[in-house]
N, C-alpha and C positions, 0 to 999 in steps of 0.2 A: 171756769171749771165747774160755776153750778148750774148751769143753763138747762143742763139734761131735766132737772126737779122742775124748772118753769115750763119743759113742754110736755114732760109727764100729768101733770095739774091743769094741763092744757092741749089735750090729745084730740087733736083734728083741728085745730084753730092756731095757727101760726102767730095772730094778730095777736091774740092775749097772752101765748106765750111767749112772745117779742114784746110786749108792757111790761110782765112780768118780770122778767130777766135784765130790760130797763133798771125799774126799779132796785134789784137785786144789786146788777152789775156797776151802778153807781156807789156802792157801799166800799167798794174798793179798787174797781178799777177808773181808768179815765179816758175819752174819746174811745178809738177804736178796739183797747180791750171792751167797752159794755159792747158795741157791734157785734165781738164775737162771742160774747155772752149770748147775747138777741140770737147770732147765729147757731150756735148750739141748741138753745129752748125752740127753733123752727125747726129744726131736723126732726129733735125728736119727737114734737107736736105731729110734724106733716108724717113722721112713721106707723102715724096708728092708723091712718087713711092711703097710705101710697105703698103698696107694697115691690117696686119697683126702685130700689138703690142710686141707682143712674136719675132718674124722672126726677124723686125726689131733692136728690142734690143739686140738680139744674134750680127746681121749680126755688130751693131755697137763695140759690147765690143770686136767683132774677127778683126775688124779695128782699136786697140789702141795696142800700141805698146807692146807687150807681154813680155817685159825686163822692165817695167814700173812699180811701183807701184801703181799706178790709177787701170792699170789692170787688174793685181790681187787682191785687192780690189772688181772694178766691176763685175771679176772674180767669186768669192767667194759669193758675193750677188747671183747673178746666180744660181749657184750652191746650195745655201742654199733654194734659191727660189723651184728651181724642187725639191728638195729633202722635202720639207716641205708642208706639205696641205693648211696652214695657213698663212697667212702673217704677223699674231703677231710671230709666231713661228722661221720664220726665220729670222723677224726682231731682234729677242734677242737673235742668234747668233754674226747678226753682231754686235748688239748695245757690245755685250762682245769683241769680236774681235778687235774694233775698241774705248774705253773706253778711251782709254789715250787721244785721239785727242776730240779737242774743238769742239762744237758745230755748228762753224760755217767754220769747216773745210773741203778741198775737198773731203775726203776720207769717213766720216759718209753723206753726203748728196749722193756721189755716190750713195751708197750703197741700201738710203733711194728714189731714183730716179729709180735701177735696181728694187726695189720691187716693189714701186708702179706703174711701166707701166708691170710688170709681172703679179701680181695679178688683177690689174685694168684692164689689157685685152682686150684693146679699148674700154673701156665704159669711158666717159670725167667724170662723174659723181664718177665714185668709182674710178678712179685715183689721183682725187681731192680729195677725203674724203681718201685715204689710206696715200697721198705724206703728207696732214695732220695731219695724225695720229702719223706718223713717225716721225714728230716735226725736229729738226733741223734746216737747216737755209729755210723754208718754200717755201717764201715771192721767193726766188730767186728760189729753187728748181722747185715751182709751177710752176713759168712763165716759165720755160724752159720745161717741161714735159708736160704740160697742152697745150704749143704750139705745138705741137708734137701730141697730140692724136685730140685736136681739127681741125689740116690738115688732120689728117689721115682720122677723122668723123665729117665732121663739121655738119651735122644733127644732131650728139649725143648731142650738143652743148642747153640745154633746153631754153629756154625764161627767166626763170628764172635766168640765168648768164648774159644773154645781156642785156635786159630790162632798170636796174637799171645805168646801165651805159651810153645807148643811143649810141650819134656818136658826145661826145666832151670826149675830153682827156686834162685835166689838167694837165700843165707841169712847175716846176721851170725855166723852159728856156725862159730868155728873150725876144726871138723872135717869142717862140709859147708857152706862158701864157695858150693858148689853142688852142687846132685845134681839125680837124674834124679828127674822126679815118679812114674815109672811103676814104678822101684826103691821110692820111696818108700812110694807105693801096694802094692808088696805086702809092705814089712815091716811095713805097719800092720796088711794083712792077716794078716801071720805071727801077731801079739799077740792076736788077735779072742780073746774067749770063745765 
């Protein structure tokens, strides 16, 4: 779920935001969740150079290690994606594919992440209503996809999404109870490689 920050820090270089999110995604998850750590921070890395939704997704699931099960999973999403018109259609391939794993496991959110930045198409709008639809673990799928089509098109990005939020960020963190997201945004910037 934090992969999106390793390829923001890492905008055009997949490879350091794939170390990065490593590094990260070892703190708590194990085997194929850090994968889809890696997988996330290469999205959003490849977003600041690829502004094609489709390219990019390809170009990331041919960057995970193809002995992996992540990537035959994201593989197989893929794959069901082209092959189907619909994205409920090929959604209910994976959803059967993938049935025995929990809901809030790496391999059905993969899945649920390759469709919706496939069918969604660089539109932030219907990426966000398909990564939705698709249910699973949402809430983290969102932020990592939704960061990723929003670099790619930050126009797409309606009023209607920012508005309500403004430029404070509410945080459990002691030391920033709240900040400004726009402060925020440029000390993330300050870290970039």
């Amino acid at each position: 779920m934090r992969g999106a920050i390793c390829g923001m820090v890492a905008p055009g270089n997949p490879k350091e935001a794939a170390r990065l999110a490593w590094l990260d995604g070892e703190v708590s998850h194990f085997n194929n969740g850090i994968i889809g750590e890696i997988f996330n921070a290469m999205l959003v890395s490849l977003a600041y150079v690829e502004k094609d939704a489709r390219t990019m997704l390809e170009q990331c699931i041919n960057m995970i290690p193809k002995t992996s099960e992540y990537y035959s999973v994201a593989k197989f999403a893929l794959d069901m994606a082209k092959q189907e018109d619909d994205w409920e259609k090929a959604w209910r391939h994976c959803e059967k594919k993938l049935e025995k794993y929990n809901w809030i496991h790496a391999y059905p959110n993969a899945a649920a992440e390759v469709l919706a930045l496939w069918f969604g198409n660089g539109s932030f709008d219907e990426t966000a209503y398909l990564i939705s639809m698709a249910g699973q673990d949402v809430d983290c799928n969102a932020a990592q996809i939704l960061t990723a089509a929003g670099i790619m098109n930050p126009q797409g990005i309606r009023n209607e999404w920012t508005d309500p939020i403004g430029d404070e960020l509410k945080t459990y963190l002691r030391r920033y109870r709240s900040i400004s997201i726009r402060d925020l945004a440029r000390r993330t910037a300050a870290v970039a490689v």
